[in-house]
C-alpha positions, 0 to 999 in steps of 0.5 A, a space after each residue: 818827201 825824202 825818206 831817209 836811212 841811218 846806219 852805223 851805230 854800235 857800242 864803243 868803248 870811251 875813247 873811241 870812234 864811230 862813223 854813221 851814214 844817212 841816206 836819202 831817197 832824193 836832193 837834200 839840203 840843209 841837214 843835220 844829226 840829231 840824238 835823243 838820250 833816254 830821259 831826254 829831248 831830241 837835240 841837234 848835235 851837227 849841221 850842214 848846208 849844201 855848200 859844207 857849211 858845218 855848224 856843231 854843238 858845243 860839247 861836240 864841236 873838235 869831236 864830231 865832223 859831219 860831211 856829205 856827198 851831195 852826188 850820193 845824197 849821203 850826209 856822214 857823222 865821224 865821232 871821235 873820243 867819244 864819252 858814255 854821255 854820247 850814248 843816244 839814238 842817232 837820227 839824220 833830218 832836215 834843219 829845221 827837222 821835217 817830222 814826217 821825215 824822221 827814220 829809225 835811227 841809229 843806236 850808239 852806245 859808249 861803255 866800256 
């Protein structure tokens, strides 16, 4: 199974910008950025296809943007005006998620 590694995360004041990285230990497919906010369910908030194909969650759609690098088996998350309600960890997985493959995640926390 690809084993996969998130970085990036940060505190951020309202309004502001965060990238994250996910890298994979072999050939990805579909994936995505998933978060999980105190209290709450895991959710998908971005997802690509092999072919860029990107789909996003509706309170983050004209915010976030997610790409990849096929060649390095990186899939990225630019976050962009980010508000306190983006504040969640942050974890990459396959679409649908694979459980066995979910890293540590990666924090980000907006505050000011």
């Amino acid at each position: 199974q690809v084993q996969l590694v998130e970085s990036g995360g940060g505190l951020v004041q309202p309004g502001g910008s965060l990238g994250l990285s996910c890298a994979a230990s072999g050939r990805i497919f579909t994936m995505g950025w998933y978060r999980q906010a105190p209290g709450n369910q895991r959710e998908l908030v971005a997802s690509i296809t092999r072919g860029a194909i990107t789909t996003y969650k509706d309170s983050v759609r004209g915010r976030f943007t997610i790409s990849r690098d096929n060649a390095k088996n990186t899939v990225y998350l630019q976050m962009n005006s980010l508000t306190p309600e983006d504040t969640a960890v942050y974890y990459c997985n396959t679409v649908p998620a694979n459980p066995s493959s979910w890293g540590q995640g990666t924090q980000v926390t907006v505050a000011s």
